[in-house]
N, CA and C atoms as a LAMMPS dump frame, in Angstrom:
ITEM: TIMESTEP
0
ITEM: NUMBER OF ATOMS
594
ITEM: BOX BOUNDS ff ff ff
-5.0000000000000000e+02 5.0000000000000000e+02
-5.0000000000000000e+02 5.0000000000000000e+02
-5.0000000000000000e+02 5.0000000000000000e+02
ITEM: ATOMS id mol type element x y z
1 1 1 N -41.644 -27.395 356.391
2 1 2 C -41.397 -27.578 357.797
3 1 3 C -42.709 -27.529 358.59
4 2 1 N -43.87 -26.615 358.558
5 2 2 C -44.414 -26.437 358.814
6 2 3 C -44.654 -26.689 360.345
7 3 1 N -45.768 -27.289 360.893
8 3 2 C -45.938 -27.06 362.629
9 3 3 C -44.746 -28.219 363.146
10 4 1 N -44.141 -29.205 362.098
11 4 2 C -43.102 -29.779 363.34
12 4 3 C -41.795 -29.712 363.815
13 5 1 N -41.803 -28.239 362.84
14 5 2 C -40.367 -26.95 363.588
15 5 3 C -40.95 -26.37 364.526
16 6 1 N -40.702 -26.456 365.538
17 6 2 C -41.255 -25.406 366.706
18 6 3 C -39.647 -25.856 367.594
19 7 1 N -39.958 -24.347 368.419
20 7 2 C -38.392 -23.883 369.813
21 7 3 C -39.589 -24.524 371.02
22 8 1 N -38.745 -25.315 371.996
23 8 2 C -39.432 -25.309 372.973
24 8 3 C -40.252 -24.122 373.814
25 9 1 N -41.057 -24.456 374.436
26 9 2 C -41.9 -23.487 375.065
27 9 3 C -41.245 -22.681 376.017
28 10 1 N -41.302 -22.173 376.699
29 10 2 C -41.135 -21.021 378.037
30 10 3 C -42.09 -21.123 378.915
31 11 1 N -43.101 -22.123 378.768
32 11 2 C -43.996 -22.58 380.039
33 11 3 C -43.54 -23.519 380.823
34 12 1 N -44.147 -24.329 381.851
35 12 2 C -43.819 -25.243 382.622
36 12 3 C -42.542 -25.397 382.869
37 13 1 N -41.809 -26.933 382.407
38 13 2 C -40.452 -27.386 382.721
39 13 3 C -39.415 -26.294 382.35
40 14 1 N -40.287 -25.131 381.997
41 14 2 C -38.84 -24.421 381.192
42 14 3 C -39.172 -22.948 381.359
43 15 1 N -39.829 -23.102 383.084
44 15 2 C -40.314 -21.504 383.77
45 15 3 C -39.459 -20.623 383.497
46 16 1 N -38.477 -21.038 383.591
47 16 2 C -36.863 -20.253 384.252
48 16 3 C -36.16 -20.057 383.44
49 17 1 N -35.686 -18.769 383.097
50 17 2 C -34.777 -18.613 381.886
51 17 3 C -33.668 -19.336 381.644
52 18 1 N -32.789 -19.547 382.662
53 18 2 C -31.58 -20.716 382.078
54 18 3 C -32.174 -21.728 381.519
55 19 1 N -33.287 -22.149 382.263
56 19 2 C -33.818 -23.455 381.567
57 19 3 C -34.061 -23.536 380.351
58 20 1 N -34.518 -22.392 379.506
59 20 2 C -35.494 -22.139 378.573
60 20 3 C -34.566 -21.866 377.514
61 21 1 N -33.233 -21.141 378.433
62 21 2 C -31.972 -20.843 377.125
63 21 3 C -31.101 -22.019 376.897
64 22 1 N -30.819 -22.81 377.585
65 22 2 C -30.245 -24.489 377.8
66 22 3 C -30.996 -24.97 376.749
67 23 1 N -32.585 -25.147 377.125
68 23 2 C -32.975 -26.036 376.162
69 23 3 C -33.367 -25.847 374.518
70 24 1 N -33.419 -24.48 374.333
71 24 2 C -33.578 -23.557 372.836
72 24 3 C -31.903 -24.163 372.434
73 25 1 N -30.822 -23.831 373.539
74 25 2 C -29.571 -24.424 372.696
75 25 3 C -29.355 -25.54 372.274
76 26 1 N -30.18 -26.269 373.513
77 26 2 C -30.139 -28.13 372.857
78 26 3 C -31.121 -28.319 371.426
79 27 1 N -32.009 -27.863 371.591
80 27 2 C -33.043 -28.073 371.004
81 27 3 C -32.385 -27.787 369.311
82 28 1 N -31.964 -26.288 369.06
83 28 2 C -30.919 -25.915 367.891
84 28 3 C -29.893 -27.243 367.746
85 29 1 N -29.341 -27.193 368.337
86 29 2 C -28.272 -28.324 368.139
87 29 3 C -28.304 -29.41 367.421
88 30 1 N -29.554 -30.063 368.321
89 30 2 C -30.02 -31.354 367.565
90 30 3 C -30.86 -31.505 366.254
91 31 1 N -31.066 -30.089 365.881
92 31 2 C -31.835 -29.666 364.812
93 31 3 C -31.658 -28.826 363.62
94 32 1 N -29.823 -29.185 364.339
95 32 2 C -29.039 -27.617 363.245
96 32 3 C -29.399 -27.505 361.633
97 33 1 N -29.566 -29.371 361.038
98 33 2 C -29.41 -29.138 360.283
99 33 3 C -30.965 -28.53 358.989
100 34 1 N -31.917 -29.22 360.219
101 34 2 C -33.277 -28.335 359.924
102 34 3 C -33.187 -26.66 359.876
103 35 1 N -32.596 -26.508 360.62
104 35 2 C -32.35 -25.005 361.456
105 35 3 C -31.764 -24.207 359.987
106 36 1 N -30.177 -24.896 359.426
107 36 2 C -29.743 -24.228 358.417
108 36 3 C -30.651 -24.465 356.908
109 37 1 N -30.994 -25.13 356.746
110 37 2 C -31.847 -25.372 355.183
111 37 3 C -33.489 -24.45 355.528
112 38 1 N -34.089 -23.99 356.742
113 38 2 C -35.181 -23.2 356.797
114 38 3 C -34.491 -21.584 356.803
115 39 1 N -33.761 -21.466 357.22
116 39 2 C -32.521 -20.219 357.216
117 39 3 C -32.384 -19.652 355.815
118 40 1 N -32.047 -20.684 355.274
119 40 2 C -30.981 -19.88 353.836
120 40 3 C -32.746 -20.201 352.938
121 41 1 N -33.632 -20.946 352.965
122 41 2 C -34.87 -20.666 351.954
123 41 3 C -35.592 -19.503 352.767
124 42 1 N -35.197 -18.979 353.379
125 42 2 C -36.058 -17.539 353.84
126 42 3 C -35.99 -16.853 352.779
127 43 1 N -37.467 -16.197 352.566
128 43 2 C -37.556 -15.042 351.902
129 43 3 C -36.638 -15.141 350.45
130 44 1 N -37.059 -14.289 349.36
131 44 2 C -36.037 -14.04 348.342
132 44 3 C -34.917 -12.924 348.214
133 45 1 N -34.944 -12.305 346.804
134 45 2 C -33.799 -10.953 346.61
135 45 3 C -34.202 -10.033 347.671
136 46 1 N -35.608 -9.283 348.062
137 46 2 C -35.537 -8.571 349.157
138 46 3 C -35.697 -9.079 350.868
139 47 1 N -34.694 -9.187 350.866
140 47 2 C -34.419 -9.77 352.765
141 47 3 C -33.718 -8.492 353.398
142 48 1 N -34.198 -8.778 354.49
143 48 2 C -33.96 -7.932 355.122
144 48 3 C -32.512 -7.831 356.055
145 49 1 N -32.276 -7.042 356.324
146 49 2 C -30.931 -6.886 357.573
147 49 3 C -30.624 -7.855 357.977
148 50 1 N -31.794 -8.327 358.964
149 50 2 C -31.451 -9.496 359.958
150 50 3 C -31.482 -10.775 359.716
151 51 1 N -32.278 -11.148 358.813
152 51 2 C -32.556 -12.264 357.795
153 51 3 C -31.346 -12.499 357.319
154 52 1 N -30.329 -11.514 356.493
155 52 2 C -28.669 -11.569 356.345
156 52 3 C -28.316 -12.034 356.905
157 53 1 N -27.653 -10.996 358.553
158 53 2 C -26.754 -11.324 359.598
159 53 3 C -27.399 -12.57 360.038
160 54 1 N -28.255 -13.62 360.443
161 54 2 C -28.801 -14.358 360.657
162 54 3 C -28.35 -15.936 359.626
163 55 1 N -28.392 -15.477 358.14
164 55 2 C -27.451 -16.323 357.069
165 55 3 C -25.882 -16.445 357.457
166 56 1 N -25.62 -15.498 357.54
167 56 2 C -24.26 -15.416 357.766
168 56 3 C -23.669 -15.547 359.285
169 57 1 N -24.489 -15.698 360.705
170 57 2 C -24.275 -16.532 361.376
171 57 3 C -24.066 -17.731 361.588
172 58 1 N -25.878 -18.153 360.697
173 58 2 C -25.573 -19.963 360.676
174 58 3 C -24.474 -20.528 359.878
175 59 1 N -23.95 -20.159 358.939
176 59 2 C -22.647 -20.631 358.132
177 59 3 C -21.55 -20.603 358.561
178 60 1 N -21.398 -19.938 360.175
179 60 2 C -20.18 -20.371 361.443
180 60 3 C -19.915 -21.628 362.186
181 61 1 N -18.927 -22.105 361.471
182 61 2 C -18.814 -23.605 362.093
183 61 3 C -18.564 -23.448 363.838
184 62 1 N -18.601 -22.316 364.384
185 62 2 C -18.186 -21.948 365.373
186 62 3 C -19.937 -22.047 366.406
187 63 1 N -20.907 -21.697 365.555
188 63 2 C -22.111 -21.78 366.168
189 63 3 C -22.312 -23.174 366.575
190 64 1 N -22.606 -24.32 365.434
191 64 2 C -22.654 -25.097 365.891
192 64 3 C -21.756 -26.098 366.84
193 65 1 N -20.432 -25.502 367.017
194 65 2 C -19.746 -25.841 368.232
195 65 3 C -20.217 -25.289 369.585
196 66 1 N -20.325 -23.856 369.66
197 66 2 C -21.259 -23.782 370.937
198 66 3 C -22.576 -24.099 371.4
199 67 1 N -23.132 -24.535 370.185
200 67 2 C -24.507 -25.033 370.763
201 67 3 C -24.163 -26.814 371.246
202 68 1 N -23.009 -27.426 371.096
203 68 2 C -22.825 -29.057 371.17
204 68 3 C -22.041 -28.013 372.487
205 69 1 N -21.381 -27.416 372.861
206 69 2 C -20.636 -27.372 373.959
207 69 3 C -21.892 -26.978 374.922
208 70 1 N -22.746 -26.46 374.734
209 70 2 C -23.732 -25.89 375.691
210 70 3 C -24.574 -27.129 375.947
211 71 1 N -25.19 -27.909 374.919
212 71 2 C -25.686 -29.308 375.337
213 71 3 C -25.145 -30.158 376.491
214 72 1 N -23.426 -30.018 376.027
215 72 2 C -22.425 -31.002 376.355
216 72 3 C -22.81 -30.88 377.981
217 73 1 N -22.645 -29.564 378.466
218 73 2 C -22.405 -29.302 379.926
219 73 3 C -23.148 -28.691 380.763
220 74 1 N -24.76 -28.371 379.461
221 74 2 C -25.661 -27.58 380.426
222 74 3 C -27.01 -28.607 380.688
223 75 1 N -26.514 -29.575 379.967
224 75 2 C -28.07 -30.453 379.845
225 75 3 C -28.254 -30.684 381.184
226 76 1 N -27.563 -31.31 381.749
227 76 2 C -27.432 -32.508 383.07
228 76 3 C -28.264 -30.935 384.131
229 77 1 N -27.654 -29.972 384.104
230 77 2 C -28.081 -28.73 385.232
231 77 3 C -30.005 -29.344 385.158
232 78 1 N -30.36 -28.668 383.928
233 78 2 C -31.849 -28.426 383.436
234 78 3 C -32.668 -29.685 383.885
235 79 1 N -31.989 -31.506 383.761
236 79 2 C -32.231 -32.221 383.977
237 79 3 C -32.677 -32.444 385.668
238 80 1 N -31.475 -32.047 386.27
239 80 2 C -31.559 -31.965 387.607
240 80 3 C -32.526 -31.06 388.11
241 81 1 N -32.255 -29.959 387.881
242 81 2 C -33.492 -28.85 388.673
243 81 3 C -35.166 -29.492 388.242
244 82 1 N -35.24 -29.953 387.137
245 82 2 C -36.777 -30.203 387.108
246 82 3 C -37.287 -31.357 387.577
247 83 1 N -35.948 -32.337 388.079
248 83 2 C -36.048 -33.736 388.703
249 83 3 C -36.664 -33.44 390.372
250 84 1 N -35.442 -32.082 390.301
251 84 2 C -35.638 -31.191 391.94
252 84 3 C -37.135 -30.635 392.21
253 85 1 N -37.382 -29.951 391.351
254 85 2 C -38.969 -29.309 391.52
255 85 3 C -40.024 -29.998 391.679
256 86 1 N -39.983 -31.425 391.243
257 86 2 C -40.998 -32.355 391.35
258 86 3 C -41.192 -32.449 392.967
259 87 1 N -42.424 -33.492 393.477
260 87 2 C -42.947 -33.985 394.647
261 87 3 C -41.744 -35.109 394.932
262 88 1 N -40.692 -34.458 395.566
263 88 2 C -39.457 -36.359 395.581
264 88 3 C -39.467 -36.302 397.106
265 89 1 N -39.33 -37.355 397.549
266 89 2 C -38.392 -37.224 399.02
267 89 3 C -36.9 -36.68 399.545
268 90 1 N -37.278 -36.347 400.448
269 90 2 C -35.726 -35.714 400.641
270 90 3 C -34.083 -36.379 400.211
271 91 1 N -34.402 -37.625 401.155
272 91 2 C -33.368 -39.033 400.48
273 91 3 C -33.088 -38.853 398.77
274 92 1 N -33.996 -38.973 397.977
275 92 2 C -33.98 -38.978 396.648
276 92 3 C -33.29 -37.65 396.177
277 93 1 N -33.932 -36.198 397.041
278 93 2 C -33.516 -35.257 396.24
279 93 3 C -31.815 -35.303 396.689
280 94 1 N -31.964 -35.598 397.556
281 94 2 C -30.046 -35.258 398.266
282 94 3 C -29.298 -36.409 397.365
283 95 1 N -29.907 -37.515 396.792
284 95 2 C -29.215 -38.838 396.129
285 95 3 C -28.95 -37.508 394.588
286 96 1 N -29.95 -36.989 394.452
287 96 2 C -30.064 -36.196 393.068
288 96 3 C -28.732 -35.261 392.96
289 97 1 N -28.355 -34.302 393.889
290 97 2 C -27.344 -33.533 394.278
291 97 3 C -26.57 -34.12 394.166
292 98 1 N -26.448 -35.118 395.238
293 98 2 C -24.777 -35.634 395.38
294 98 3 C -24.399 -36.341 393.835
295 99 1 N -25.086 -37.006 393.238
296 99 2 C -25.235 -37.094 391.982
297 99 3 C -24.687 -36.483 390.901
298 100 1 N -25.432 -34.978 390.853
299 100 2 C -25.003 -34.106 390.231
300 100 3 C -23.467 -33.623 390.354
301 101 1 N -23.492 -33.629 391.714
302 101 2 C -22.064 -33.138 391.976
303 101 3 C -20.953 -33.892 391.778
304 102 1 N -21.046 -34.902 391.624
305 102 2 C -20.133 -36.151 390.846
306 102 3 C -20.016 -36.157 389.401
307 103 1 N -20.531 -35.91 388.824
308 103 2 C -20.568 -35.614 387.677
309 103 3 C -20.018 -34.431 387.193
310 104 1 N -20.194 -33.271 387.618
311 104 2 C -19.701 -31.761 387.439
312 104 3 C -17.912 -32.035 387.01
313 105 1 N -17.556 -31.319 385.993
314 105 2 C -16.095 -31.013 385.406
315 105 3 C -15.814 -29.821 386.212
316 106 1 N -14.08 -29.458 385.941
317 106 2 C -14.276 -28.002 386.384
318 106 3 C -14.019 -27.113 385.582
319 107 1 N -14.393 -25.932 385.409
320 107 2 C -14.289 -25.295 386.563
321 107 3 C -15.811 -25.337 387.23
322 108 1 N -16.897 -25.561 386.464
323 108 2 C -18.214 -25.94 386.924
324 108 3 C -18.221 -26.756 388.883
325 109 1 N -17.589 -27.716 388.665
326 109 2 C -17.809 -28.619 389.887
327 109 3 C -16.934 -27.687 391.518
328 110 1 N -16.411 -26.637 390.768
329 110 2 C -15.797 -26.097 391.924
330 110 3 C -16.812 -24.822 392.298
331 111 1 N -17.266 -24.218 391.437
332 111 2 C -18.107 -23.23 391.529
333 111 3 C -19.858 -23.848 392.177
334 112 1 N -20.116 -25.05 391.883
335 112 2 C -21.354 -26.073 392.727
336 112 3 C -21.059 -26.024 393.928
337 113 1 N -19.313 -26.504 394.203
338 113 2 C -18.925 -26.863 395.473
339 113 3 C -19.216 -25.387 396.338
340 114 1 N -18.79 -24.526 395.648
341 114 2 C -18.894 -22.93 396.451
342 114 3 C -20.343 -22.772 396.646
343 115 1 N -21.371 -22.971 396.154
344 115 2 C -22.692 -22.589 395.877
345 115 3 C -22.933 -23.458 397.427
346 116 1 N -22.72 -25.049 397.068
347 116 2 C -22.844 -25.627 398.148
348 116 3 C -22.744 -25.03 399.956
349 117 1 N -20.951 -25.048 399.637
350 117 2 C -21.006 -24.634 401.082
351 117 3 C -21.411 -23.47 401.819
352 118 1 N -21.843 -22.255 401.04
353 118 2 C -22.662 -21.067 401.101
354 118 3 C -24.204 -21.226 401.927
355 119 1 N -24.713 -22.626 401.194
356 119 2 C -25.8 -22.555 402.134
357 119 3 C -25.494 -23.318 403.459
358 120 1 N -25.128 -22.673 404.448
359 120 2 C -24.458 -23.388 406.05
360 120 3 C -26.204 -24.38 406.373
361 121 1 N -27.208 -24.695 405.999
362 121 2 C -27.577 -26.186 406.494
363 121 3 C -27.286 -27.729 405.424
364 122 1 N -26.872 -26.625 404.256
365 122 2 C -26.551 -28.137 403.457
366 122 3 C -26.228 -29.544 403.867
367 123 1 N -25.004 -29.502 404.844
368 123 2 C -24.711 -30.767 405.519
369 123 3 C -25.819 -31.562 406.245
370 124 1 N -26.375 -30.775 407.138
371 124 2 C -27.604 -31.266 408.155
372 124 3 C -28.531 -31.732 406.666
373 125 1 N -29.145 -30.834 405.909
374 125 2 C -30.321 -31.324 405.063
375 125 3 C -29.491 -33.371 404.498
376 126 1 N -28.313 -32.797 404.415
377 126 2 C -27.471 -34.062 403.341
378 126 3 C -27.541 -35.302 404.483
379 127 1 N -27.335 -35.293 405.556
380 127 2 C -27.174 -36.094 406.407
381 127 3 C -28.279 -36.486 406.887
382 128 1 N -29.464 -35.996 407.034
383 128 2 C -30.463 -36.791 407.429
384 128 3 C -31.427 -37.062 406.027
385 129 1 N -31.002 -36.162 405.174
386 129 2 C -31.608 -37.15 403.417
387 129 3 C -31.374 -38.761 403.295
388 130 1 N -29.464 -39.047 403.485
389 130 2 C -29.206 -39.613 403.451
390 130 3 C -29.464 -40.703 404.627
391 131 1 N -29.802 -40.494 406.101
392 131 2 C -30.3 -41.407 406.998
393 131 3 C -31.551 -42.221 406.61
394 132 1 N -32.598 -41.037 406.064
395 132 2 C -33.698 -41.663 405.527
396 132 3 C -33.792 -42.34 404.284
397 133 1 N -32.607 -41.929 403.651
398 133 2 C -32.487 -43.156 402.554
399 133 3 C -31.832 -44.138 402.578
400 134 1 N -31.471 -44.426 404.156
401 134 2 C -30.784 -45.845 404.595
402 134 3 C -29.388 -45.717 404.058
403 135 1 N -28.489 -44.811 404.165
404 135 2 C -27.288 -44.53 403.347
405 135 3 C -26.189 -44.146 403.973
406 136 1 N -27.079 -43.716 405.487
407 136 2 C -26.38 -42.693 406.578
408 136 3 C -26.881 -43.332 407.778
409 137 1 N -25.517 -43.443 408.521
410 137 2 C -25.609 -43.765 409.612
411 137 3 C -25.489 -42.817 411.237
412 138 1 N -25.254 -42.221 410.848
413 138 2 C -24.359 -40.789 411.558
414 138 3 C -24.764 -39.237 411.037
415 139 1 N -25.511 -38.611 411.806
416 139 2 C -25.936 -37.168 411.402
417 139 3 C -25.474 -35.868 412.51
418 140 1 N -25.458 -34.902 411.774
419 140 2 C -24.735 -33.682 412.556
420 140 3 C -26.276 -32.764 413.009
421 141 1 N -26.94 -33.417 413.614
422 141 2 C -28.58 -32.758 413.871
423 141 3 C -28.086 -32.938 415.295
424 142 1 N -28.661 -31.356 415.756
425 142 2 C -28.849 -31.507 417.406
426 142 3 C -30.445 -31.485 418.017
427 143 1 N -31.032 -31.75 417.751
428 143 2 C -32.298 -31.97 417.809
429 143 3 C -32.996 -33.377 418.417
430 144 1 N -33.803 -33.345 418.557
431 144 2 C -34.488 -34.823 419.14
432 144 3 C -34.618 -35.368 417.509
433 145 1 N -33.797 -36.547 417.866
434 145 2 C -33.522 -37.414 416.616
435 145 3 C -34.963 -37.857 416.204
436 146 1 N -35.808 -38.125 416.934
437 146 2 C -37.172 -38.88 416.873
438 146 3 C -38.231 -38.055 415.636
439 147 1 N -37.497 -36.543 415.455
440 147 2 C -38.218 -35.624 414.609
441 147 3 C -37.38 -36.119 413.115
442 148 1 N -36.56 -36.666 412.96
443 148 2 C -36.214 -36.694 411.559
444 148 3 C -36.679 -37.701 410.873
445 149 1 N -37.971 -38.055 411.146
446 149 2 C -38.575 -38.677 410.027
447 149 3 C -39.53 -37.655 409.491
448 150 1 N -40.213 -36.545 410.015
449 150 2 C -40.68 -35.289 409.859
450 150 3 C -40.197 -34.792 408.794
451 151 1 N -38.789 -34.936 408.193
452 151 2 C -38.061 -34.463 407.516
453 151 3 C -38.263 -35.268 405.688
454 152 1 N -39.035 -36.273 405.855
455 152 2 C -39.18 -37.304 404.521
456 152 3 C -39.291 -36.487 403.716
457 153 1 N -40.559 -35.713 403.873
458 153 2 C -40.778 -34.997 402.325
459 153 3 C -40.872 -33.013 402.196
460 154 1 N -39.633 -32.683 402.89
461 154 2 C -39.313 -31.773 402.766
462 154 3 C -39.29 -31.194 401.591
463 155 1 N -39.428 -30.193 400.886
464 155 2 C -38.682 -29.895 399.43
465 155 3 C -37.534 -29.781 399.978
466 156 1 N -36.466 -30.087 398.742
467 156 2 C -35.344 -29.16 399.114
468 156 3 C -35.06 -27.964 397.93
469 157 1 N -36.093 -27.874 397.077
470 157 2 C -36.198 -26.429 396.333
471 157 3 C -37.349 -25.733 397.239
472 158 1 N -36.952 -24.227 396.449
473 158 2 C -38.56 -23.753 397.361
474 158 3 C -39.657 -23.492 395.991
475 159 1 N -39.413 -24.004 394.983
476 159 2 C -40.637 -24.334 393.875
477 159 3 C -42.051 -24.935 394.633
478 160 1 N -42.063 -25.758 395.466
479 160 2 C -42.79 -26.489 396.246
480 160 3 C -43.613 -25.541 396.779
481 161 1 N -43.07 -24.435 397.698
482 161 2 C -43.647 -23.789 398.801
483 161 3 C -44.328 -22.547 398.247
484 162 1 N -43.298 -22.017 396.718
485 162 2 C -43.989 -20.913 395.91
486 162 3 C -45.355 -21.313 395.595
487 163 1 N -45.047 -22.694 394.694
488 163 2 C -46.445 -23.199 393.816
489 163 3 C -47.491 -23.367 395.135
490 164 1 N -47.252 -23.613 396.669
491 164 2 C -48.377 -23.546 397.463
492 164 3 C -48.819 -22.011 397.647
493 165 1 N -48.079 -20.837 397.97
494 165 2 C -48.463 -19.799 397.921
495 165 3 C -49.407 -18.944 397.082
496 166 1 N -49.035 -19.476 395.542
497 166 2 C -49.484 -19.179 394.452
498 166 3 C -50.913 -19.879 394.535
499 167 1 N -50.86 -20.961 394.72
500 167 2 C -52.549 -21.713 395.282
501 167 3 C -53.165 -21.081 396.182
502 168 1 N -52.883 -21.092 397.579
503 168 2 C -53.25 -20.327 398.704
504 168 3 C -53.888 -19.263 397.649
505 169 1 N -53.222 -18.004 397.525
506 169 2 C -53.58 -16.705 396.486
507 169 3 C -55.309 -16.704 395.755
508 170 1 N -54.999 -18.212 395.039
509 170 2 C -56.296 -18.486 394.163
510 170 3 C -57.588 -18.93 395.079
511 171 1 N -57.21 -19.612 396.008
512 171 2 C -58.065 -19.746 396.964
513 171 3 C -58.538 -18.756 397.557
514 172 1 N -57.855 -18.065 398.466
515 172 2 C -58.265 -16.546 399.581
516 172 3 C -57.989 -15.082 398.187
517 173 1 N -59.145 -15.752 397.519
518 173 2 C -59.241 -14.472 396.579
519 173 3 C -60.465 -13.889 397.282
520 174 1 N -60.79 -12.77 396.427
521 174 2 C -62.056 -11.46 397.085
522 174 3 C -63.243 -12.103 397.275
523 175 1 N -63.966 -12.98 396.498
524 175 2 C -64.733 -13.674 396.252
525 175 3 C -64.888 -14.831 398.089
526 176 1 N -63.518 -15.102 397.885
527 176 2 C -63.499 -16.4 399.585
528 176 3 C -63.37 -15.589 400.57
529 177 1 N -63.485 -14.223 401.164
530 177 2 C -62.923 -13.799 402.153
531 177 3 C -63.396 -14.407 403.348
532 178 1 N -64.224 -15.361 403.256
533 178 2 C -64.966 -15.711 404.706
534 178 3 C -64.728 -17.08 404.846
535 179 1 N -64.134 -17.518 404.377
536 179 2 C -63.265 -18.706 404.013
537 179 3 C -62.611 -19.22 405.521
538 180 1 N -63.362 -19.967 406.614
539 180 2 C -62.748 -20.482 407.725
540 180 3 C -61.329 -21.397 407.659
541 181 1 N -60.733 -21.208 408.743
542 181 2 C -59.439 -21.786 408.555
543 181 3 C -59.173 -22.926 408.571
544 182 1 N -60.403 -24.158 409.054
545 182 2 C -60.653 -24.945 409.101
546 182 3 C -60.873 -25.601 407.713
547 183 1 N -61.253 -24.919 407.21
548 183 2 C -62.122 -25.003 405.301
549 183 3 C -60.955 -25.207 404.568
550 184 1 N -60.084 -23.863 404.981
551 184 2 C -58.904 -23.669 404.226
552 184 3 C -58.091 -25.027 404.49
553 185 1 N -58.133 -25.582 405.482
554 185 2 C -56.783 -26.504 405.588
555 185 3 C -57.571 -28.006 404.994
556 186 1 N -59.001 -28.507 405.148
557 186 2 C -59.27 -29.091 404.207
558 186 3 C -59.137 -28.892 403.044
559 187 1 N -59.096 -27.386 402.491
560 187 2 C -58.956 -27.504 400.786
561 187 3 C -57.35 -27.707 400.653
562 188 1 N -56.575 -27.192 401.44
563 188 2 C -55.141 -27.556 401.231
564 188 3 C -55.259 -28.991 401.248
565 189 1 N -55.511 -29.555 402.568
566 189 2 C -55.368 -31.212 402.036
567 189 3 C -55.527 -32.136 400.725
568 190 1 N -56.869 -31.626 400.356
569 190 2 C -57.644 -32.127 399.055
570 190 3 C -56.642 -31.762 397.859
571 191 1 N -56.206 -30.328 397.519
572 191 2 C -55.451 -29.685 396.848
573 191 3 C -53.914 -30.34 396.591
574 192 1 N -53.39 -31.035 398.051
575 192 2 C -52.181 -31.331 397.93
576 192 3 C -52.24 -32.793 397.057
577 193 1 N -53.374 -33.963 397.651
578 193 2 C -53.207 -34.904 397.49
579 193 3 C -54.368 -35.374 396.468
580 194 1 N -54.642 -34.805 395.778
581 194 2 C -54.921 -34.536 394.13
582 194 3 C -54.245 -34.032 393.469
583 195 1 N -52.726 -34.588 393.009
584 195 2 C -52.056 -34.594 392.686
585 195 3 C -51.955 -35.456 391.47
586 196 1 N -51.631 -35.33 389.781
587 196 2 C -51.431 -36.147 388.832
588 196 3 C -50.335 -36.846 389.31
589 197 1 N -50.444 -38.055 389.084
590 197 2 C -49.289 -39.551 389.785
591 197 3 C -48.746 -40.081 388.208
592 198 1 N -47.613 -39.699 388.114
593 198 2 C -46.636 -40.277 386.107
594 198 3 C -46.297 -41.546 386.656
């Protein structure tokens, strides 16, 4: 097997523990059958405890049903959030949601729907996503309409606003304390729009 068995990482796309446990389940799944033939050639007559219980897991036809049921219904989540975290426009990310939410079975799609209406600006963010993506004609904004183009490239995660904080941080370290604010908002500029383009 050597280096081209590997579990996905726990860095980047897969910061976040659901993410990281979603994709270790997909990842098993599609690999069960690598997974069981490196399993049972472990080690010889002295194995240990867990090395056992570990044999005698994988030989549950029941495992590899929950790892195809966890693929089945957790992929699309993992897909979405890292589609979400990217640099998208608002239009796109709200096309991404409503998306998602069409898709959702239940009891999943009822428990989204609850998540949904919990956050009370959802509608407003959805309605002028959708204006700017030419989709929407009609928005529930009381505001001077003239500001919702302001609104293009909002995040609608706050991954966006962390990963700027976390920059900011590296910047106004001990070393910059004299760092004018003027300086600072050129290096933010430079910082933002030096950006790798896929």
């Amino acid at each position: 097997m050597g280096g081209a068995y590997q579990t996905p990482c726990s860095t980047g796309t897969c910061s976040y523990q659901i993410e990281y446990l979603v994709l270790s389940s997909i990842f098993y799944c599609e690999n069960f059958e690598k997974t069981v033939d490196f399993v049972e050639n472990m080690l010889g007559s002295h194995e240990s405890e867990a090395i056992e219980n570990l044999k005698t897991l994988i030989q549950k036809t029941e495992l590899l049903l929950e790892l195809l049921y966890i693929k089945g219904q957790f992929k699309k989540i993992v897909e979405t959030i890292t589609q979400l975290q990217g640099r998208i426009e608002l239009s796109v990310a709200v096309e991404l949601v409503e998306k998602f939410e069409s898709e959702l079975e239940p009891p999943y799609s009822e428990n989204f729907l609850n998540v949904l209406a919990r956050n009370l600006d959802w509608k407003k963010v959805q309605g002028i996503g959708q204006v700017l993506g030419g989709r929407g004609v009609r928005i529930d904004y009381t505001a001077d309409l003239s500001v919702v183009s302001n609104f293009k490239c909002i995040p609608i995660v706050s991954v966006e606003v962390e990963r700027v904080f976390s920059e900011l941080n590296l910047i106004l370290s001990p070393q910059r304390q004299r760092i004018t604010a003027q300086n600072l908002k050129y290096y933010i500029v430079i910082m933002w729009n030096n950006v790798e383009v896929e």
